[in-house]
Biopython code that builds the backbone (N, CA, C, O; Angstrom):
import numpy as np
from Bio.PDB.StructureBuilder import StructureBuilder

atoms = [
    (1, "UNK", "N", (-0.128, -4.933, -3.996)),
    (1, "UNK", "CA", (-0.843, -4.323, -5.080)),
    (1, "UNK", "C", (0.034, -3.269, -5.737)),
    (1, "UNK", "O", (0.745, -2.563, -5.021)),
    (2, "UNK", "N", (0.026, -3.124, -7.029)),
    (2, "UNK", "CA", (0.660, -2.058, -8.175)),
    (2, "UNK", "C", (-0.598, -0.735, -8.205)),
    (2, "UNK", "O", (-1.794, -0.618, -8.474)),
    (3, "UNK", "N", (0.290, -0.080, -7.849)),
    (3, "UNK", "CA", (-0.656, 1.468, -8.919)),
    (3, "UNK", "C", (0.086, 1.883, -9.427)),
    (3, "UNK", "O", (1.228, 2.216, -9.107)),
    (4, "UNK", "N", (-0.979, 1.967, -11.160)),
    (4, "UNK", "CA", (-0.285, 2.792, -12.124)),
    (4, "UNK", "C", (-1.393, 3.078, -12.677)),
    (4, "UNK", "O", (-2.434, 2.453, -12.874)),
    (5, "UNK", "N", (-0.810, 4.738, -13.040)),
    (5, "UNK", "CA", (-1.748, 6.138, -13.433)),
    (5, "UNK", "C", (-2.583, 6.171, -12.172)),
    (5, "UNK", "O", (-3.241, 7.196, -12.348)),
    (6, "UNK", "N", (-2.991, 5.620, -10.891)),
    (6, "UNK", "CA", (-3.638, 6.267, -10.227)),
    (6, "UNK", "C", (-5.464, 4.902, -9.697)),
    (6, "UNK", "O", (-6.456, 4.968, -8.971)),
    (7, "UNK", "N", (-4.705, 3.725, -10.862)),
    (7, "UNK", "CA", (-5.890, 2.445, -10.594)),
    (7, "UNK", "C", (-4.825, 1.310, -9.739)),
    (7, "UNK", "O", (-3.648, 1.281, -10.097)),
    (8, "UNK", "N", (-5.294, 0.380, -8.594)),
    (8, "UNK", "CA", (-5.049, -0.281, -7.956)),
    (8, "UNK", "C", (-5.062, -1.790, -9.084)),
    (8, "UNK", "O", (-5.911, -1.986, -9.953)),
    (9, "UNK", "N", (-4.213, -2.454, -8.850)),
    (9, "UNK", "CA", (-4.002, -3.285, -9.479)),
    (9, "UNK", "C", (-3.431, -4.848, -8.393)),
    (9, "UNK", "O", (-2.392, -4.979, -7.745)),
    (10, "UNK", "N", (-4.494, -5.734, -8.557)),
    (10, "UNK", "CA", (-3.920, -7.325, -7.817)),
    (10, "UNK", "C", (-2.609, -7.544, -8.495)),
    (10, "UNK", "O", (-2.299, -7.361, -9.672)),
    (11, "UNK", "N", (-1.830, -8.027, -7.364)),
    (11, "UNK", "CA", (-0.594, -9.048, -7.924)),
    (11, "UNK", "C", (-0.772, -10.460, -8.962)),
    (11, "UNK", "O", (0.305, -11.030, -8.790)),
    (12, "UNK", "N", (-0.993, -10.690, -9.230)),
    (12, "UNK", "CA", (-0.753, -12.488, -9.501)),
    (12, "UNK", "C", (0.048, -13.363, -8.347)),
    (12, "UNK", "O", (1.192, -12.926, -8.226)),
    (13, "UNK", "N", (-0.160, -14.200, -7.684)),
    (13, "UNK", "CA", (0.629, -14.747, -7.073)),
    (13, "UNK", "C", (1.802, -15.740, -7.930)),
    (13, "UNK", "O", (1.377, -16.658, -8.631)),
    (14, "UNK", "N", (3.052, -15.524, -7.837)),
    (14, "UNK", "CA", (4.051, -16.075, -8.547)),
    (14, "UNK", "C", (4.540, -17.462, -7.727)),
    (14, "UNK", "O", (5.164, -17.564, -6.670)),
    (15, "UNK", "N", (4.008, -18.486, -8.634)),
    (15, "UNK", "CA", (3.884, -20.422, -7.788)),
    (15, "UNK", "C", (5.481, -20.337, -7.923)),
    (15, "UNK", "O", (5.921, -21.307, -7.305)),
    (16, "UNK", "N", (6.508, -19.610, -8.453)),
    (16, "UNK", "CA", (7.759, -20.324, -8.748)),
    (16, "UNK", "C", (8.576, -19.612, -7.382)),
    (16, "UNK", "O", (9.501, -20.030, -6.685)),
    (17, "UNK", "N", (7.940, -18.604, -7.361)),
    (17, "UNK", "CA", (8.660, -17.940, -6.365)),
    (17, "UNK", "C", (8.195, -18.711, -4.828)),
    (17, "UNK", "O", (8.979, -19.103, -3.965)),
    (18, "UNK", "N", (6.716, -18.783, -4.795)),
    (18, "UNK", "CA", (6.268, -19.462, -3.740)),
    (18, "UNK", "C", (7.420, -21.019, -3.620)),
    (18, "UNK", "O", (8.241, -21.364, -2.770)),
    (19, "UNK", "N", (7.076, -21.476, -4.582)),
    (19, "UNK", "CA", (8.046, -23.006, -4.330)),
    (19, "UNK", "C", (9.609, -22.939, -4.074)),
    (19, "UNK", "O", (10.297, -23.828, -3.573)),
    (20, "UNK", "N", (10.133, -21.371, -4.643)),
    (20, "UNK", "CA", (11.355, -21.034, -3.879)),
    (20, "UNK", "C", (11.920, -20.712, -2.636)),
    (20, "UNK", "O", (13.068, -20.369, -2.352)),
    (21, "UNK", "N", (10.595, -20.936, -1.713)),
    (21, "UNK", "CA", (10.118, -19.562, -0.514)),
    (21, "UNK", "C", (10.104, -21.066, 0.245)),
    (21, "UNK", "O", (10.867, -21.315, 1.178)),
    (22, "UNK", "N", (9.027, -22.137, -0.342)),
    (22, "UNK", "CA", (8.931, -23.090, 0.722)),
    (22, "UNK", "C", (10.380, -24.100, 0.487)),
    (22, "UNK", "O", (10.513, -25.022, 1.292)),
    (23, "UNK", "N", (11.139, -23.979, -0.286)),
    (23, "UNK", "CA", (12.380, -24.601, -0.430)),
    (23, "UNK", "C", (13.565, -23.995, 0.739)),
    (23, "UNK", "O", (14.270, -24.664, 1.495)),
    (24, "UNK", "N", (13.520, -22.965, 0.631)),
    (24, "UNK", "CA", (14.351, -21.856, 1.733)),
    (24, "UNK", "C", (14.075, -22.235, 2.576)),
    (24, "UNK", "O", (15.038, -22.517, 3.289)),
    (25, "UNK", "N", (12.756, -22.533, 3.157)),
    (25, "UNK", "CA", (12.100, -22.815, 4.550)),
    (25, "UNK", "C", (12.343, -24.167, 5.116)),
    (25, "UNK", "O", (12.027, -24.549, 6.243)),
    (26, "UNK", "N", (13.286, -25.214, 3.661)),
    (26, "UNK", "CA", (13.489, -26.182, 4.048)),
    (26, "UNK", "C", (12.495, -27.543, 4.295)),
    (26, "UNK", "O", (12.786, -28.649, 4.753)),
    (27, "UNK", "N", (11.338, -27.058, 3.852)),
    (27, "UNK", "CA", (10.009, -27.785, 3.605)),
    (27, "UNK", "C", (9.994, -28.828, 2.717)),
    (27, "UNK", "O", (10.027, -28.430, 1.553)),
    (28, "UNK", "N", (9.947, -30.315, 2.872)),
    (28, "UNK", "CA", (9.624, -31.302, 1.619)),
    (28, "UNK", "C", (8.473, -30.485, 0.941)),
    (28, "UNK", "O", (7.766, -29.510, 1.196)),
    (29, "UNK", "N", (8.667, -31.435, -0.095)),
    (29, "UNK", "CA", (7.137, -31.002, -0.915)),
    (29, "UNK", "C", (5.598, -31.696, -0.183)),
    (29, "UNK", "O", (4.446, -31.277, -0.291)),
    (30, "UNK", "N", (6.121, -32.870, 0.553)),
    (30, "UNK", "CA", (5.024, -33.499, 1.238)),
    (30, "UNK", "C", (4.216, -32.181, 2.188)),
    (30, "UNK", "O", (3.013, -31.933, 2.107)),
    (31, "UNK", "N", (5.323, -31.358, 3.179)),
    (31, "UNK", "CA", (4.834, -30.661, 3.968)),
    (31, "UNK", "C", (4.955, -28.861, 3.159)),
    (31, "UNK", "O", (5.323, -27.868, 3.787)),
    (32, "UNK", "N", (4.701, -28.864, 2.260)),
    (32, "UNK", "CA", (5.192, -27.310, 1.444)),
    (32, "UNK", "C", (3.450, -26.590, 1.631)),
    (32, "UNK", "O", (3.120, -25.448, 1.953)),
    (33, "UNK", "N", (2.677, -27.691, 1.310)),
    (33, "UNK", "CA", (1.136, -26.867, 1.379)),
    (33, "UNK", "C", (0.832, -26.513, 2.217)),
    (33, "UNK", "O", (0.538, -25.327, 2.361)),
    (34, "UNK", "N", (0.747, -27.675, 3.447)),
    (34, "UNK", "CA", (0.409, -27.177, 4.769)),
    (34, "UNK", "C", (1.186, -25.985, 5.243)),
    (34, "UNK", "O", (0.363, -25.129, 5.566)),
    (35, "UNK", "N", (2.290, -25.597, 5.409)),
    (35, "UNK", "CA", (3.388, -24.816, 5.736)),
    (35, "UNK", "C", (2.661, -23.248, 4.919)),
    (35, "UNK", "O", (2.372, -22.213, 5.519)),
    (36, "UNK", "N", (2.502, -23.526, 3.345)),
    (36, "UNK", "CA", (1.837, -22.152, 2.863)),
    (36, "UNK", "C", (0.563, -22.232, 3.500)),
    (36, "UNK", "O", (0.521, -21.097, 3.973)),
    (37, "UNK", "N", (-0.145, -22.594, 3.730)),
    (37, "UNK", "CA", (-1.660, -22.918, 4.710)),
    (37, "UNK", "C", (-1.420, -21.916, 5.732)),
    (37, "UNK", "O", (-1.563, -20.695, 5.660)),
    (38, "UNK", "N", (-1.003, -22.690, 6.759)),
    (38, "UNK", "CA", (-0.231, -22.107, 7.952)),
    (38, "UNK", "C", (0.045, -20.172, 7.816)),
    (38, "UNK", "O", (-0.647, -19.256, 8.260)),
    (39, "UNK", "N", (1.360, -20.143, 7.004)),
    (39, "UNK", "CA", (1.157, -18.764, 6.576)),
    (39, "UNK", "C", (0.185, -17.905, 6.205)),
    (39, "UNK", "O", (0.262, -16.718, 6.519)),
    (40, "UNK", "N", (-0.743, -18.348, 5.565)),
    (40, "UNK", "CA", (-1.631, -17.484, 4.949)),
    (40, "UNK", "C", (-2.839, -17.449, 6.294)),
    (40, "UNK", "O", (-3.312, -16.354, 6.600)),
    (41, "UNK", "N", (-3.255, -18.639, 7.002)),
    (41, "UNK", "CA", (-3.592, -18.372, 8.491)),
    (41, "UNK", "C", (-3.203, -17.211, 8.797)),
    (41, "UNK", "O", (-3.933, -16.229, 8.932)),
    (42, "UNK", "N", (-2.317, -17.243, 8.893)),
    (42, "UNK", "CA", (-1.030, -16.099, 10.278)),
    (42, "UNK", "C", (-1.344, -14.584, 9.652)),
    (42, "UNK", "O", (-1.626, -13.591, 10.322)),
    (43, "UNK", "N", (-1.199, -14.669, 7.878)),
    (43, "UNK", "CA", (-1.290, -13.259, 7.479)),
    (43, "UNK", "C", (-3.225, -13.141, 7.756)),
    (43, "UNK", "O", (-3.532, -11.963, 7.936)),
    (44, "UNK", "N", (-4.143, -13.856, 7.796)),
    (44, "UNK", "CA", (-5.114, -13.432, 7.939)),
    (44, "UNK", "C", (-5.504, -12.627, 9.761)),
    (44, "UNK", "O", (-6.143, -11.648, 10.146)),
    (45, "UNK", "N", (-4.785, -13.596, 10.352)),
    (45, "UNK", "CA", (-4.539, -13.545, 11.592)),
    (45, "UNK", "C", (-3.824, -11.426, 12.403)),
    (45, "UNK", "O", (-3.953, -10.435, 13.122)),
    (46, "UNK", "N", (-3.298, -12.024, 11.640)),
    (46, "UNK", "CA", (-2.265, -10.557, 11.682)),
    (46, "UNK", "C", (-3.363, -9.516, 11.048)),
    (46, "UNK", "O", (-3.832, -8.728, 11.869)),
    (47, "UNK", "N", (-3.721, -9.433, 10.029)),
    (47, "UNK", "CA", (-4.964, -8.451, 10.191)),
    (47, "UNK", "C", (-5.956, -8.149, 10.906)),
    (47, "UNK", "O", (-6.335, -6.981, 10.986)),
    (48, "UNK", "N", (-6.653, -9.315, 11.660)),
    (48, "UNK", "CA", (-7.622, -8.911, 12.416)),
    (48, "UNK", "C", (-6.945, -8.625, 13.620)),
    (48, "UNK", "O", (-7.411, -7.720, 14.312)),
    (49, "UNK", "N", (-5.826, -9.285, 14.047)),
    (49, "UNK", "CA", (-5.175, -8.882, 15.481)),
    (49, "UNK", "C", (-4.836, -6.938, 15.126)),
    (49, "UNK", "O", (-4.786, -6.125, 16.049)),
    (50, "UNK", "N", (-4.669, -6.594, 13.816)),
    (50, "UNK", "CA", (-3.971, -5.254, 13.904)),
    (50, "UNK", "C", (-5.209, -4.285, 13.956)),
    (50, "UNK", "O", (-4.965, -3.172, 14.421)),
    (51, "UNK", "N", (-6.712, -4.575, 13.486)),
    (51, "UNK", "CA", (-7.465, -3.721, 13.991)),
    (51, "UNK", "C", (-8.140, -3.149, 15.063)),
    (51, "UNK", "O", (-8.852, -3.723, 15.887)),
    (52, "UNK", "N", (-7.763, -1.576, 14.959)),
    (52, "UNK", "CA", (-7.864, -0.414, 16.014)),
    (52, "UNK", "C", (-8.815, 0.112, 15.328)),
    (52, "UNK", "O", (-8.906, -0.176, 14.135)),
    (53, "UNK", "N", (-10.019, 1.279, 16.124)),
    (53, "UNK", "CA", (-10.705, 1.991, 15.949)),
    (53, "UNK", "C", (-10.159, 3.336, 15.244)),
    (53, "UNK", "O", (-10.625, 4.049, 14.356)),
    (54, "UNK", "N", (-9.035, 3.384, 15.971)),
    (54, "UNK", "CA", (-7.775, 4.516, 15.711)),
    (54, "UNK", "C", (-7.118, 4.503, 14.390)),
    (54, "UNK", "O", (-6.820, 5.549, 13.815)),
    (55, "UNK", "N", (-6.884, 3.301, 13.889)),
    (55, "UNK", "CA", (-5.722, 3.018, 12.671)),
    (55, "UNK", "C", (-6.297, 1.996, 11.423)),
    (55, "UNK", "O", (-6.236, 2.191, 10.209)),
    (56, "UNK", "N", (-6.766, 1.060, 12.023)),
    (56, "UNK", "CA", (-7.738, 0.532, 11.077)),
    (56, "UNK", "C", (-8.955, -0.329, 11.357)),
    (56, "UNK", "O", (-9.040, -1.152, 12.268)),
    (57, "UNK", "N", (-9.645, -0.113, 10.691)),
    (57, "UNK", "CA", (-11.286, -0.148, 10.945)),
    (57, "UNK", "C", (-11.753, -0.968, 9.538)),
    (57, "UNK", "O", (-12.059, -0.417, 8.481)),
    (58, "UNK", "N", (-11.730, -2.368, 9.785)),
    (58, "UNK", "CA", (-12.562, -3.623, 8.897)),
    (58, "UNK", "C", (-13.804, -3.644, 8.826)),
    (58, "UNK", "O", (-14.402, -3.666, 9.902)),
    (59, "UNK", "N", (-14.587, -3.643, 7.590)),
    (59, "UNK", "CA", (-15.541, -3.511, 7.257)),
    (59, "UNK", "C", (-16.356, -4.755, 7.367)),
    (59, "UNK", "O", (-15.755, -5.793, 7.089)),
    (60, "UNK", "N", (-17.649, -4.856, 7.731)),
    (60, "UNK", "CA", (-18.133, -6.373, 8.349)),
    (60, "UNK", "C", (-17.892, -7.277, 7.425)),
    (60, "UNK", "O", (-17.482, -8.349, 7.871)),
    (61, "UNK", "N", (-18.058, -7.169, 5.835)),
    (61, "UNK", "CA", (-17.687, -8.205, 5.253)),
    (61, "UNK", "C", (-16.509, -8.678, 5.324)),
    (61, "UNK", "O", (-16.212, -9.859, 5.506)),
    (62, "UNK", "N", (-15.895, -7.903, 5.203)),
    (62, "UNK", "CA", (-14.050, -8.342, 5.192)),
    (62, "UNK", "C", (-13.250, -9.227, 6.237)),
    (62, "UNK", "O", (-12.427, -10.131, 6.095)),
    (63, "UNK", "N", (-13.870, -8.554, 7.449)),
    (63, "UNK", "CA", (-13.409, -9.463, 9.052)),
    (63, "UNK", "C", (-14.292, -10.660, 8.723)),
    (63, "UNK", "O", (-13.681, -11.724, 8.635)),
    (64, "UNK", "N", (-15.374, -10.692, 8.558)),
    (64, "UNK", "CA", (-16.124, -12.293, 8.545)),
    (64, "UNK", "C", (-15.565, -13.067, 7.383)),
    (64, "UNK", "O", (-15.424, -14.284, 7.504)),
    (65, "UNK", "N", (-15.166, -12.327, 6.028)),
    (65, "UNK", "CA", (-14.579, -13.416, 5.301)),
    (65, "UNK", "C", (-13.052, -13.851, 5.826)),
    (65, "UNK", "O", (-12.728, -15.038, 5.778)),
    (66, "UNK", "N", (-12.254, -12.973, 6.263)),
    (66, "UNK", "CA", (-10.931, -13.203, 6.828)),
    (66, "UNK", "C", (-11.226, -14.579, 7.908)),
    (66, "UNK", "O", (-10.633, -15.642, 7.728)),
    (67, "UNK", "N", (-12.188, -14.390, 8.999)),
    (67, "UNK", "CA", (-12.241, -15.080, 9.842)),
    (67, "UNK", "C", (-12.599, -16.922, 9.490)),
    (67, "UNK", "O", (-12.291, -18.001, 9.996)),
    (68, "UNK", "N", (-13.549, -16.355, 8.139)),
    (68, "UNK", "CA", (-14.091, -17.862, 7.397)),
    (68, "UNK", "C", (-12.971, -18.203, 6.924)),
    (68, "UNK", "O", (-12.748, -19.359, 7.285)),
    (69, "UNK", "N", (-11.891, -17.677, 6.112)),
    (69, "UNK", "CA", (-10.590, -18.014, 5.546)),
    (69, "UNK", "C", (-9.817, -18.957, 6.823)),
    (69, "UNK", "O", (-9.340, -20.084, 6.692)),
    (70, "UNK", "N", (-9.859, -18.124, 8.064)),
    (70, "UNK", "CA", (-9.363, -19.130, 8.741)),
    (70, "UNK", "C", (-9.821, -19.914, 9.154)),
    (70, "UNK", "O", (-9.109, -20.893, 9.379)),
    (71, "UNK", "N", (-10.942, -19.970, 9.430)),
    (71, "UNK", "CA", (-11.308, -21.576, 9.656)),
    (71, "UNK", "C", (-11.176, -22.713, 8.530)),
    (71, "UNK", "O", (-10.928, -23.899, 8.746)),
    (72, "UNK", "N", (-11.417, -22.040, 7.149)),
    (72, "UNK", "CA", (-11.727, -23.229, 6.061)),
    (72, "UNK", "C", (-9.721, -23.845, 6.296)),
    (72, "UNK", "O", (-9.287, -24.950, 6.623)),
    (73, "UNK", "N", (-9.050, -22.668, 5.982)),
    (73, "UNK", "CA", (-7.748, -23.202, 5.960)),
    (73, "UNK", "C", (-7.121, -24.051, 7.154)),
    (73, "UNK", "O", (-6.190, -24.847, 7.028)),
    (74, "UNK", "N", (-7.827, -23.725, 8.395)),
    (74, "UNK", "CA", (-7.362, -24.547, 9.638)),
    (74, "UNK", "C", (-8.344, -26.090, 9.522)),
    (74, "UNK", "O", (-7.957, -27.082, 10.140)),
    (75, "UNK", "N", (-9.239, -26.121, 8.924)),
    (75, "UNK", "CA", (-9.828, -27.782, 8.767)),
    (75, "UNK", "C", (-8.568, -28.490, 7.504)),
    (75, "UNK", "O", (-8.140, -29.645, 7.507)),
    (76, "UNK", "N", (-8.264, -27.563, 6.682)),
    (76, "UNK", "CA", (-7.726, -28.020, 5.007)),
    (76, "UNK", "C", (-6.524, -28.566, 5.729)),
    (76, "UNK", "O", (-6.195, -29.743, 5.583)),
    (77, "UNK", "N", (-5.622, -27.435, 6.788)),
    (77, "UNK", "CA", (-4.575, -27.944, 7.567)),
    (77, "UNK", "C", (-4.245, -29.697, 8.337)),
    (77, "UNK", "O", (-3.518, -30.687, 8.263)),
    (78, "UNK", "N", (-5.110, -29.245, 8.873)),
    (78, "UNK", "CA", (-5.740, -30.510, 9.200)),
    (78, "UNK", "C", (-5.650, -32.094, 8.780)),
    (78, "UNK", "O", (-5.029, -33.078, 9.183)),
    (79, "UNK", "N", (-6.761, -31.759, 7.586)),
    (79, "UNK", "CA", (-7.127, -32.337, 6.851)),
    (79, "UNK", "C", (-5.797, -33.023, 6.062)),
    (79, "UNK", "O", (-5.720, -34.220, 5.784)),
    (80, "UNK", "N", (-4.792, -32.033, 5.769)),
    (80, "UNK", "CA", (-3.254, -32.556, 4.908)),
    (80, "UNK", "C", (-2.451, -33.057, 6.274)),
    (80, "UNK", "O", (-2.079, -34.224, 6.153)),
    (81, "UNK", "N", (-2.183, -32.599, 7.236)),
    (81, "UNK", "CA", (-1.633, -33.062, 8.224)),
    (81, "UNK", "C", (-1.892, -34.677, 8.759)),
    (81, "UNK", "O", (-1.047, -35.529, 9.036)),
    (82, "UNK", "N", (-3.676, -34.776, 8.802)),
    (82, "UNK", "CA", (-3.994, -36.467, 8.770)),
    (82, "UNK", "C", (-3.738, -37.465, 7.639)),
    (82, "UNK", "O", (-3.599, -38.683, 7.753)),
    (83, "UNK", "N", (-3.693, -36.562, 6.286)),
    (83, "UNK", "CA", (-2.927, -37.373, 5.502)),
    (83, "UNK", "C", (-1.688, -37.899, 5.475)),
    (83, "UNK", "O", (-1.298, -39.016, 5.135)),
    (84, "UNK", "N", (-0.966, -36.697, 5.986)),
    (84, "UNK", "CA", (0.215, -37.357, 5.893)),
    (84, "UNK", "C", (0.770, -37.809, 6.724)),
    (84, "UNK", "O", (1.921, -38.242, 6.677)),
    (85, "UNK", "N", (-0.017, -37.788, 7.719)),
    (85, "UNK", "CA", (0.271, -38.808, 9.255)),
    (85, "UNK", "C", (-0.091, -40.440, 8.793)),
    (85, "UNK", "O", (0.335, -41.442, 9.369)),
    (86, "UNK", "N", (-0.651, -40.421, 8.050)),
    (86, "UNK", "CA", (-1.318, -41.674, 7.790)),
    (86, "UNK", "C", (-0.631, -42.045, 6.367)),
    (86, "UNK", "O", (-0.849, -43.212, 6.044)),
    (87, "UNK", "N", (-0.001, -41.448, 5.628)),
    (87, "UNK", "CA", (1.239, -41.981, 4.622)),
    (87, "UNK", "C", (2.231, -42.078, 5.364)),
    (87, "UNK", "O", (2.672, -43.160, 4.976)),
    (88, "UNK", "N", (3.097, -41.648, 6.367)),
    (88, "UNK", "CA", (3.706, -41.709, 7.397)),
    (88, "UNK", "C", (4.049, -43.347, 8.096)),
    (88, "UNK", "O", (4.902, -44.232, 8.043)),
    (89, "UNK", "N", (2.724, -43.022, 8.765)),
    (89, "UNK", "CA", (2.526, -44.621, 9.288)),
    (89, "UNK", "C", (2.415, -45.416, 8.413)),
    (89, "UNK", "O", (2.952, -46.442, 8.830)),
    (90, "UNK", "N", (1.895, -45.636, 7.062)),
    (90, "UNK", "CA", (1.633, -46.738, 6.348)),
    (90, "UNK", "C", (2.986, -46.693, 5.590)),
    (90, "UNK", "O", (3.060, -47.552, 4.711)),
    (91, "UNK", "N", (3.961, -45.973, 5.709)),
    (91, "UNK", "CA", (5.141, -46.273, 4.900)),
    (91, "UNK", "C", (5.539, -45.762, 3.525)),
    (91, "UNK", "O", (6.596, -46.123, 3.008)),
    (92, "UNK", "N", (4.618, -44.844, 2.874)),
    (92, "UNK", "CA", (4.380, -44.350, 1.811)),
    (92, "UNK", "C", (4.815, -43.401, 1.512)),
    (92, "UNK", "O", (4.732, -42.428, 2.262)),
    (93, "UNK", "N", (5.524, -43.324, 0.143)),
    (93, "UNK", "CA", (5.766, -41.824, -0.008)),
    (93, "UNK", "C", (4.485, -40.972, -0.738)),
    (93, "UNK", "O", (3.665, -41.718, -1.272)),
    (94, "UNK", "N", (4.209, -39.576, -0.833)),
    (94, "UNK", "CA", (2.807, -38.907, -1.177)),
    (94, "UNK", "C", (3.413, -38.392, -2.727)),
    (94, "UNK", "O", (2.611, -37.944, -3.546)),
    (95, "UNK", "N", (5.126, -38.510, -3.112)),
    (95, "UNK", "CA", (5.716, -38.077, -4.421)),
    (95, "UNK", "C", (5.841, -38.756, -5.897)),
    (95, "UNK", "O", (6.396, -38.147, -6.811)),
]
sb = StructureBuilder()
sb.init_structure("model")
sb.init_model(0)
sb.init_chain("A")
sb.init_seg("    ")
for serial, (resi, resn, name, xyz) in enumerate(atoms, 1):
    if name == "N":
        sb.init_residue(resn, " ", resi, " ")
    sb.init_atom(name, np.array(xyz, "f"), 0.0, 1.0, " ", f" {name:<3s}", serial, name[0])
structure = sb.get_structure()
């Protein structure tokens, strides 16, 4: 997030940079979604693992949507992983 004058401001997520990020990582494009999937798991993950009573303290909505994030993204995972197990086996490319 940006602050300027003193208001919090969202990023935009930048797709060119992302597709530069899963290129680095050495990722086809077949496996580039799942792989950002995966990540964004891990960063949801990493938040709830980092809350302390002491340091930070999640508000009930926030931990239950984080936690729904990971589940929807671990079925979606899934879900692209059986695809492309099954373009895989049938010989297909998904490009």
């Amino acid at each position: 997030m940006n602050t300027h004058h003193g208001h919090t401001q969202a990023q935009v997520p930048n797709v060119h940079e992302l597709a530069r990020d899963d290129a680095r990582c050495g990722y086809s494009q077949d496996t580039a979604r799942a792989a950002r999937m995966v990540r964004v798991i891990k960063a949801c993950a990493t938040v709830l693992f980092a809350e302390r009573e002491e340091s930070l303290e999640l508000g009930a909505y926030l931990r239950s949507g984080l936690i729904e994030a990971i589940d929807e993204l671990t079925h979606e995972v899934g879900c692209e992983l059986d695809a492309l197990s099954e373009a895989i086996i049938a010989g297909k490319k998904l490009w």
